[in-house]
Biopython code that builds the backbone (N, CA, C, O; Angstrom):
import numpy as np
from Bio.PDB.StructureBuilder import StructureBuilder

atoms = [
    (1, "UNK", "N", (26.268, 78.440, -48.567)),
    (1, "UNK", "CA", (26.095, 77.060, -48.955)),
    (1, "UNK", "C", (27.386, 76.567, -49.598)),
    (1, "UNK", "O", (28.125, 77.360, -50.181)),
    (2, "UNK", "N", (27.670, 75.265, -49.502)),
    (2, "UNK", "CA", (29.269, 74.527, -49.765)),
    (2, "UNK", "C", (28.788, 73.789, -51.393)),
    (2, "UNK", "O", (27.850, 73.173, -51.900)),
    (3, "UNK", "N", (30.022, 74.295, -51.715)),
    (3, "UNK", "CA", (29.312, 73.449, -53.394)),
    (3, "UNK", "C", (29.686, 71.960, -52.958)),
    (3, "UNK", "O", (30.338, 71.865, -51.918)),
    (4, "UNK", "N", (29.332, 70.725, -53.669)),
    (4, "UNK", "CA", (29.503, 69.563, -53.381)),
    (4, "UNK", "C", (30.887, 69.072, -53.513)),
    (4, "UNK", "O", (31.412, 68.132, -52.917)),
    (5, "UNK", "N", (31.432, 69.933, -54.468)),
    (5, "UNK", "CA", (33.060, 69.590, -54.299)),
    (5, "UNK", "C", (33.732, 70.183, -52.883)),
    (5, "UNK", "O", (34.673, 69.459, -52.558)),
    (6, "UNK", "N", (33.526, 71.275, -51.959)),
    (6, "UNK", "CA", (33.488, 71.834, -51.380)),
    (6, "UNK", "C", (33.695, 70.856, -49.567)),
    (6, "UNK", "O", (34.491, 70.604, -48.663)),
    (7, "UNK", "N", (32.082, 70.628, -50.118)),
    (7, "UNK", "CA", (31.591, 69.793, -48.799)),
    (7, "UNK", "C", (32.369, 68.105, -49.147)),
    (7, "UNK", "O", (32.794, 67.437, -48.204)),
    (8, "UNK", "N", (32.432, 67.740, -50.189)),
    (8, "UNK", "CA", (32.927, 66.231, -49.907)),
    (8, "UNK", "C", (34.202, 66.511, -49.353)),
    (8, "UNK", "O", (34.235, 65.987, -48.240)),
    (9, "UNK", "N", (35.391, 67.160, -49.640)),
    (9, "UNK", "CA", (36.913, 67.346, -49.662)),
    (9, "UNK", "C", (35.981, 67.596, -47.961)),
    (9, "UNK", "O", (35.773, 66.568, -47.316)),
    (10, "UNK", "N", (35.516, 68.884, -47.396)),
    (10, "UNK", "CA", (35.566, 69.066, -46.183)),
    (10, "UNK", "C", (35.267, 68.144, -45.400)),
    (10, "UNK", "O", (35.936, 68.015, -44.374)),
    (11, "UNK", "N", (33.812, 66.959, -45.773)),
    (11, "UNK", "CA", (33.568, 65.485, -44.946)),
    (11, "UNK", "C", (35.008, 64.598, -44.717)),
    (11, "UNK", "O", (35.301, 64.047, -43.656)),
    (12, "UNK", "N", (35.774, 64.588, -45.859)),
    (12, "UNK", "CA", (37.125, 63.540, -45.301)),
    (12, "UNK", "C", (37.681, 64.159, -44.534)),
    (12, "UNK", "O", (37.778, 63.575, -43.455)),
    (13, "UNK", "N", (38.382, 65.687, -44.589)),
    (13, "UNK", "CA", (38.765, 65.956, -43.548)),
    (13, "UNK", "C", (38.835, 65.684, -42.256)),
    (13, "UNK", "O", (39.667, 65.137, -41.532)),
    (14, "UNK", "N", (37.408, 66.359, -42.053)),
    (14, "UNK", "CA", (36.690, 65.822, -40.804)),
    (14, "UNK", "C", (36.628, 64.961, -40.158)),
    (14, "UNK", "O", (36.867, 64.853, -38.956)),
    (15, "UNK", "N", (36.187, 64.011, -41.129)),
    (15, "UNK", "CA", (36.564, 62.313, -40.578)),
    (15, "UNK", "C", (37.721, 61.638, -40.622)),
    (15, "UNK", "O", (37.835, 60.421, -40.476)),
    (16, "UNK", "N", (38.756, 62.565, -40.861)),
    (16, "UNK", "CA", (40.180, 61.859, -40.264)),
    (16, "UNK", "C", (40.413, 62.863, -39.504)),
    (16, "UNK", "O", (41.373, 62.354, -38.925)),
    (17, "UNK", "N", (40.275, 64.347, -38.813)),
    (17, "UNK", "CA", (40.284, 64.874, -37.567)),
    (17, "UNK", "C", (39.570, 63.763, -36.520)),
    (17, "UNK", "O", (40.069, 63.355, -35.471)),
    (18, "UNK", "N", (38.218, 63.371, -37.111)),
    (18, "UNK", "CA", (37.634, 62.809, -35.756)),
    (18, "UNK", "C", (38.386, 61.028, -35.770)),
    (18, "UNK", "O", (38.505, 60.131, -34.935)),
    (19, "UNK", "N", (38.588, 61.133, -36.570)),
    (19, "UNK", "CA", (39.354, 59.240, -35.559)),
    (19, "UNK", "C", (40.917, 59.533, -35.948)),
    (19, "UNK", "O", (41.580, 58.608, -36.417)),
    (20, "UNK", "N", (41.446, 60.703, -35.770)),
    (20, "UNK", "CA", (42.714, 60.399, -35.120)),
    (20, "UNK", "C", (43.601, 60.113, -36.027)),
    (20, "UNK", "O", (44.569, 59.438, -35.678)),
    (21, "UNK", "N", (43.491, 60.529, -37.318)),
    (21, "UNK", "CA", (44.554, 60.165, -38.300)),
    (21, "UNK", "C", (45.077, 60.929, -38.743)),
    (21, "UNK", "O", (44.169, 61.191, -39.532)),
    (22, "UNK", "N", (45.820, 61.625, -38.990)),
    (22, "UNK", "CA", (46.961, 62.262, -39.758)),
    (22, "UNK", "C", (46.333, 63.527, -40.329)),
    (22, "UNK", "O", (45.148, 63.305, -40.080)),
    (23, "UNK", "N", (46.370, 64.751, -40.957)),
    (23, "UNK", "CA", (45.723, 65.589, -41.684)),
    (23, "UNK", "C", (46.809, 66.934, -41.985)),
    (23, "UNK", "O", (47.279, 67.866, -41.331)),
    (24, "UNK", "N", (46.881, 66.450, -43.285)),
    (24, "UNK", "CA", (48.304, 67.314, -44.122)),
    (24, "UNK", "C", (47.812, 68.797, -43.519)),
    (24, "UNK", "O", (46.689, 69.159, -43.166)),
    (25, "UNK", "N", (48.785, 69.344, -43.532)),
    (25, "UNK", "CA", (48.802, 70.484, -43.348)),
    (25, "UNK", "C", (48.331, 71.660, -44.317)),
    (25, "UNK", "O", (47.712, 72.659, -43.950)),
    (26, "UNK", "N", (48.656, 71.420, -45.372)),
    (26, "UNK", "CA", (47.923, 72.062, -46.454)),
    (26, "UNK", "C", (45.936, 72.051, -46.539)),
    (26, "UNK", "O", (45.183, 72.956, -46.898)),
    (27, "UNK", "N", (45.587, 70.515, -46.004)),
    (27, "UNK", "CA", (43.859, 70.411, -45.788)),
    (27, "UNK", "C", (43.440, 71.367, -44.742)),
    (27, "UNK", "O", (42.627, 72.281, -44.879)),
    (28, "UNK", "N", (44.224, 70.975, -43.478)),
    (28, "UNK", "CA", (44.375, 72.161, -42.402)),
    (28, "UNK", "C", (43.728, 73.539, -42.810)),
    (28, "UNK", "O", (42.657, 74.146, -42.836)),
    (29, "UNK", "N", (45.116, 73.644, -43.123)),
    (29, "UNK", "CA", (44.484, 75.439, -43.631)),
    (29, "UNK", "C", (43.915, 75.660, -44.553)),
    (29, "UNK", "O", (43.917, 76.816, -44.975)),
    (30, "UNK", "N", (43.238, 74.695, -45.198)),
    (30, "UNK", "CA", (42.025, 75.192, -46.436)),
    (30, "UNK", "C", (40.869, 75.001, -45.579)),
    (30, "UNK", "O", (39.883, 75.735, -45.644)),
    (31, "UNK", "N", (40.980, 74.017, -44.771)),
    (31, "UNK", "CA", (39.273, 73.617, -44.134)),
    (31, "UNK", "C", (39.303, 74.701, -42.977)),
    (31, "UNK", "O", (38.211, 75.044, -42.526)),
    (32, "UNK", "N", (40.783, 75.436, -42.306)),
    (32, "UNK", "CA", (40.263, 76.885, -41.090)),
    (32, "UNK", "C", (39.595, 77.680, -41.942)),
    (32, "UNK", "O", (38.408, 77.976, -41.812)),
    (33, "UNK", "N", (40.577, 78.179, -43.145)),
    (33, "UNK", "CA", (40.031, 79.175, -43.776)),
    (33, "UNK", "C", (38.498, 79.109, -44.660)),
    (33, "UNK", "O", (37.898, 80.162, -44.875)),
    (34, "UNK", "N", (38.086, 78.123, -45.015)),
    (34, "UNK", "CA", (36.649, 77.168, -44.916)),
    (34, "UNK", "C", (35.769, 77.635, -44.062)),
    (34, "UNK", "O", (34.808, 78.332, -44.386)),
    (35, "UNK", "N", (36.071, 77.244, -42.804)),
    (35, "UNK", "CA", (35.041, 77.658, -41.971)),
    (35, "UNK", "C", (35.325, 78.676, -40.921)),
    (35, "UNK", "O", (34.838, 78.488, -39.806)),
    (36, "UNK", "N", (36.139, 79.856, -41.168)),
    (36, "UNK", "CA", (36.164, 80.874, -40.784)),
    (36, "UNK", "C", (35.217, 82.409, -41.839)),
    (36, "UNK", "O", (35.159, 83.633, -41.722)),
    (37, "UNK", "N", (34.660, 81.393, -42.770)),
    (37, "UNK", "CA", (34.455, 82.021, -43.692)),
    (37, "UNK", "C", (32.952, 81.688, -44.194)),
    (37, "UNK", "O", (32.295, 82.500, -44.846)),
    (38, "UNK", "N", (32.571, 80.654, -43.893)),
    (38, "UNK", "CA", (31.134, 79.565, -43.548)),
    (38, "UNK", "C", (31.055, 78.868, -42.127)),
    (38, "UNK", "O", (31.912, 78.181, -41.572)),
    (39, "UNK", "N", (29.447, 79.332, -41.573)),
    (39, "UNK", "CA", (28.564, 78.406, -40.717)),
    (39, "UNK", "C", (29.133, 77.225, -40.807)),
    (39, "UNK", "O", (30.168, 76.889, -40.230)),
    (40, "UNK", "N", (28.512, 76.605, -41.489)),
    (40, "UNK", "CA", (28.177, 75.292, -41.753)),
    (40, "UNK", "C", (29.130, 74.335, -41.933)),
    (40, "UNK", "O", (28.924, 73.125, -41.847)),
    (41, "UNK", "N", (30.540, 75.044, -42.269)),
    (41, "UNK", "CA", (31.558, 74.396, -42.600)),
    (41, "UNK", "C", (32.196, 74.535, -41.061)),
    (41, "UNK", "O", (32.674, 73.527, -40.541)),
    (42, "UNK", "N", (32.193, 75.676, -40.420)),
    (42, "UNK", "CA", (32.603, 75.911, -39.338)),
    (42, "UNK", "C", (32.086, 74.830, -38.014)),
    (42, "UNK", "O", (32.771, 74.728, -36.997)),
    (43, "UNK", "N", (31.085, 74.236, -38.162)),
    (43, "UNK", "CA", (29.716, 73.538, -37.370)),
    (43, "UNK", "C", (30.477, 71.718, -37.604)),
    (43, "UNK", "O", (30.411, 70.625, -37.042)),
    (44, "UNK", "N", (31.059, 72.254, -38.618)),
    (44, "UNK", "CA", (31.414, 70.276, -39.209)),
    (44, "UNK", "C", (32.676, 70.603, -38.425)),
    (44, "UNK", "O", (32.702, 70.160, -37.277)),
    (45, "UNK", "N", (33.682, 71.271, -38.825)),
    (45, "UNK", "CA", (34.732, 71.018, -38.359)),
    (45, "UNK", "C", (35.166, 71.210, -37.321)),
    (45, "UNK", "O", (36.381, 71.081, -37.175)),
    (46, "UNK", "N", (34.043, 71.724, -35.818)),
    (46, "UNK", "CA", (34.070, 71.817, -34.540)),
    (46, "UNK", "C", (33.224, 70.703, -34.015)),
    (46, "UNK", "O", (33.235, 70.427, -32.815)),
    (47, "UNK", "N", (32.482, 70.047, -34.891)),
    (47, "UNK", "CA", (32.345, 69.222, -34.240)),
    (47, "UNK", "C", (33.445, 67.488, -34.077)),
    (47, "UNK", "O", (33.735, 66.625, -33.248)),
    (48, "UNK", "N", (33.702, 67.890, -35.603)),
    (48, "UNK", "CA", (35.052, 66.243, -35.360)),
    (48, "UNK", "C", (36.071, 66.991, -34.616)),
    (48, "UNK", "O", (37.147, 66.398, -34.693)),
    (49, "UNK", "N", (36.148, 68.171, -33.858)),
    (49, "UNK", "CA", (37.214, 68.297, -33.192)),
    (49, "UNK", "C", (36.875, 67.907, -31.807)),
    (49, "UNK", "O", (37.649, 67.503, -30.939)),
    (50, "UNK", "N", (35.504, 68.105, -31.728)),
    (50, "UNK", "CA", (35.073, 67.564, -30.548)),
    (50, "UNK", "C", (35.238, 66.317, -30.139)),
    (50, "UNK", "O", (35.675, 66.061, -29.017)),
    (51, "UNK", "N", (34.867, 65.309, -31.105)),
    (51, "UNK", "CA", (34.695, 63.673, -31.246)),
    (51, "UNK", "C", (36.321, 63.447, -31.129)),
    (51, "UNK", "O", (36.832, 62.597, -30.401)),
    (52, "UNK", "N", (36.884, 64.158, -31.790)),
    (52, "UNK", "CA", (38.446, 63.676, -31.884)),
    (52, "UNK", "C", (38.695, 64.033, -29.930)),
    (52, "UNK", "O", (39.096, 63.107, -29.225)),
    (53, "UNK", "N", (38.511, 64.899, -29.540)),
    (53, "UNK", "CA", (38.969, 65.015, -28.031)),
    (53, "UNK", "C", (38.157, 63.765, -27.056)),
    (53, "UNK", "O", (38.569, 62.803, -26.409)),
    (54, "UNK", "N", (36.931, 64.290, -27.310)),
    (54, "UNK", "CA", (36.208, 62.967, -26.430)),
    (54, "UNK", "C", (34.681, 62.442, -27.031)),
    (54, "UNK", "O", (33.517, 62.841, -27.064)),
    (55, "UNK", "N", (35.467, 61.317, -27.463)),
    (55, "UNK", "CA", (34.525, 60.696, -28.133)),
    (55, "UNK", "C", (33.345, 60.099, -28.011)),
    (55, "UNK", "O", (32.513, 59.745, -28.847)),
    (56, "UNK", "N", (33.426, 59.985, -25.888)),
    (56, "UNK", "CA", (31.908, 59.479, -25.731)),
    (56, "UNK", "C", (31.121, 60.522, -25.231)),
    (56, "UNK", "O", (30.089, 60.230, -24.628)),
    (57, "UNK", "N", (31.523, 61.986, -25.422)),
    (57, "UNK", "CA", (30.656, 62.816, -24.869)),
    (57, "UNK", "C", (29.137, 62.890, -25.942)),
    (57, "UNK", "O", (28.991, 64.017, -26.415)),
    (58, "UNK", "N", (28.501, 62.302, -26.187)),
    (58, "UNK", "CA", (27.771, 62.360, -27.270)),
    (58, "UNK", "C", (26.437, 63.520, -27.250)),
    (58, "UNK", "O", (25.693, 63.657, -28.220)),
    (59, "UNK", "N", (26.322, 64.164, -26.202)),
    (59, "UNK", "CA", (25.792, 65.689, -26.223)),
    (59, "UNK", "C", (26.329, 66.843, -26.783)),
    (59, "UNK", "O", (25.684, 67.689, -27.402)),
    (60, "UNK", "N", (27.545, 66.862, -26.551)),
    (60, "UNK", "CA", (28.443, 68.272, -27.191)),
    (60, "UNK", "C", (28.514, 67.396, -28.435)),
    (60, "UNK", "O", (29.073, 68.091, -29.284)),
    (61, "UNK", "N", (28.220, 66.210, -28.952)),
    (61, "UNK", "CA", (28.876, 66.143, -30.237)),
    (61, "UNK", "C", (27.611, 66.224, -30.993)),
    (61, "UNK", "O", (27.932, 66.171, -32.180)),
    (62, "UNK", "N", (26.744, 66.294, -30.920)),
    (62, "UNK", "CA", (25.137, 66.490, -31.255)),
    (62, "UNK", "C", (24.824, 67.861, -31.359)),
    (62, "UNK", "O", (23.705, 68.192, -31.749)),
    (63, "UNK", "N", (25.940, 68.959, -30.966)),
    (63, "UNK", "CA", (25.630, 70.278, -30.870)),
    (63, "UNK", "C", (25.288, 71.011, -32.209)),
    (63, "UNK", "O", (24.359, 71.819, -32.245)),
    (64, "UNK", "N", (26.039, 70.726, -33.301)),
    (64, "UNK", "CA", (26.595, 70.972, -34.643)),
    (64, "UNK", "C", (25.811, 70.658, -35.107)),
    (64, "UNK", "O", (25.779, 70.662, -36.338)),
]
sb = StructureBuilder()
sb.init_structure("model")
sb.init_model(0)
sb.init_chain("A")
sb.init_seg("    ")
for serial, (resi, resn, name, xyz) in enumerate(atoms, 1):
    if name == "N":
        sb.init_residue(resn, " ", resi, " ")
    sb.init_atom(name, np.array(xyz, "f"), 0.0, 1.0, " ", f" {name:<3s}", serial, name[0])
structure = sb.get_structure()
């Protein structure tokens, strides 16, 4: 389970992987090592990688 400090920092991430904006390099490798290490964190951040590639596939992005 993601403590709430945890999971908010990981939601922005995410949501600037999925629309395409910028993402320091330092967030990078806290949110791989994140969810190489947690489900759930792993589940968020494959899925805005998904949305970030193709955004109207809306089945694979429902997978997570």
């Amino acid at each position: 389970m993601l403590s709430t400090q945890y999971r908010l920092r990981l939601e922005a991430i995410c949501k600037d992987v999925a629309s395409g904006t910028e993402v320091s390099l330092d967030d990078m490798i806290w949110a791989d090592k994140l969810a190489k290490s947690n489900t759930s964190a792993r589940g968020m951040l494959n899925t805005a990688r998904r949305i970030a590639t193709n955004p109207n596939e809306s089945f694979l992005n429902e997978l997570n």
